[in-house]
N, C-alpha and C positions, 0 to 999 in steps of 0.2 A: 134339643141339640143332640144327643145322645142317639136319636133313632139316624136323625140325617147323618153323624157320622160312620155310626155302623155302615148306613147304604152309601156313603165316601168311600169308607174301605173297603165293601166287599165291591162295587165297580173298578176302583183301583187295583183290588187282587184280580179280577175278571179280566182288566185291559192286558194286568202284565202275564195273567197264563196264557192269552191271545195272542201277547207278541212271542210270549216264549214257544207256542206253538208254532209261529212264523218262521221261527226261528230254528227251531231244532225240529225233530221228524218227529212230529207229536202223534203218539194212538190215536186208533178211531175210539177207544175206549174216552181219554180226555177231550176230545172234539166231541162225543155225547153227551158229556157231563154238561159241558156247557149250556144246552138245549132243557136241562132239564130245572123245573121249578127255581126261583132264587133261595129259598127258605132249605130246599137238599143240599144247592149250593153254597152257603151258609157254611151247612156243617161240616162239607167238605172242607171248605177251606179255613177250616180250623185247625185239620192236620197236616205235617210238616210235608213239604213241597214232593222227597224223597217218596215220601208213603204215598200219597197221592197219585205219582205216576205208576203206582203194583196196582192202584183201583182197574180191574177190569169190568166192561158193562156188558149187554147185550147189543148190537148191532142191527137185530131184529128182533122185533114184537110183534104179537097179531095185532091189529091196529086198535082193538078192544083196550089193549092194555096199556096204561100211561104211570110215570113214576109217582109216589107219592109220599115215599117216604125214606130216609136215608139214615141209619144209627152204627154209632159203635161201639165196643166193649172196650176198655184198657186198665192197663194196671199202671196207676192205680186207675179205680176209679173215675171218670170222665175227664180223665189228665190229654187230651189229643197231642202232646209229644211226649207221655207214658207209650209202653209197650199196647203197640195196636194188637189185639188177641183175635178179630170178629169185625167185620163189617155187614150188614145188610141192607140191600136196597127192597121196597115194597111195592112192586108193581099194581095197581087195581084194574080189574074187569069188569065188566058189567055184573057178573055175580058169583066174582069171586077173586082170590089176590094171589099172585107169585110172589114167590118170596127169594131172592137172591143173597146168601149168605157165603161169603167167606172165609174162612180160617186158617191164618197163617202163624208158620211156627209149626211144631211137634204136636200133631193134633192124634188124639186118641176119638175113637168114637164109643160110647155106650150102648148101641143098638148097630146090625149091619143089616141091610137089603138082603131080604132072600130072594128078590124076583129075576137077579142074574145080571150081567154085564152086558154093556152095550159100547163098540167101537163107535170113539166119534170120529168124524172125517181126519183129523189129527194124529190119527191112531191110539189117542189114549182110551184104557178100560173107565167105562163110566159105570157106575153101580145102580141097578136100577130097583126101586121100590115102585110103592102106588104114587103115581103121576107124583114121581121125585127122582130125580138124577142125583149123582157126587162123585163126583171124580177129583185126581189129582193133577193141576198142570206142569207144565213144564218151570216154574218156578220153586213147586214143592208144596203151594199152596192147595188146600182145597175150597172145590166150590160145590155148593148144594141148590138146585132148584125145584123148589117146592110147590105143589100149587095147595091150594087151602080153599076150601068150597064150604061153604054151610051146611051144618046138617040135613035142613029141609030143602035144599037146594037138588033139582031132578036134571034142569038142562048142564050139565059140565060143557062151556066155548072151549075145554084146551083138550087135546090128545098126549099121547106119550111123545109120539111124534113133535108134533108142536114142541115140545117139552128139549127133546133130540136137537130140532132145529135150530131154538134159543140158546143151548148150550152149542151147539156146534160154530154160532156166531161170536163168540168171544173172546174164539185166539186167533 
């Protein structure tokens, strides 16, 4: 009984962000979420409606790459209407994973890119590392995308570019 009701109410949350998207001028970023795995959408809709619609996605992937994993940080600890501090989404490749990480609020960083800045089409400065972007949007938030390859791994599927383009898709 317990599992059928779970998947009661997460289709019941599904039909009503469907109509709410009907209804009001929903992102392409929540008209993505939809599409993606039940188990990411799950833990989305764990967090409060508000927070939900600050999730930005990517719009475009190389086709290699599909969602796989969705987590968040809060205070307190996995309180999802505690202070949301981090979201991540997990992209996987064939042999290797993106990692889309959020942070909103007054974020400080510990490490900064030496590899220099890059204009996205939006005009904001993105900060660029090894096949990793961060920049600040027009919210205040920051986003970081990362790619993550194995050590013994020779063929890299992603460029900088690639990289450019997936951020350039999510405002």
């Amino acid at each position: 009984m317990g599992d059928y009701l779970k998947k009661l109410l997460l289709f019941i949350g599904i039909i009503i962000s469907m109509l709410t998207a009907c209804s009001n001028d929903t992102s392409q970023s929540q008209k993505i979420i939809l599409t993606y795995p039940e188990s990411v959408q799950e833990t989305i809709m764990e967090l409060p409606d508000d927070f939900r619609n600050k999730i930005i996605v990517p719009s475009k992937l190389p086709d290699i790459y599909s969602v796989i994993d969705f987590g968040y940080t809060s205070e307190p600890i996995n309180d999802p209407n505690g202070n949301i501090i981090l979201t991540d989404f997990i992209y996987a490749g064939k042999n290797s994973q993106l990692v889309l990480t959020t942070m909103y609020g007054n974020v400080s960083f510990a490490n900064e890119y030496g590899g220099g800045t890059i204009t996205l089409d939006n005009g904001i400065e993105a900060k660029a590392g090894d096949f990793s972007l961060r920049w600040e949007n027009k919210n205040g938030d920051f986003h970081e995308l990362s790619l993550m390859v194995p050590p013994d791994t020779t063929e890299i599927e992603m460029t900088m570019d690639d990289l450019i383009e997936i951020a350039n898709s999510m405002e």
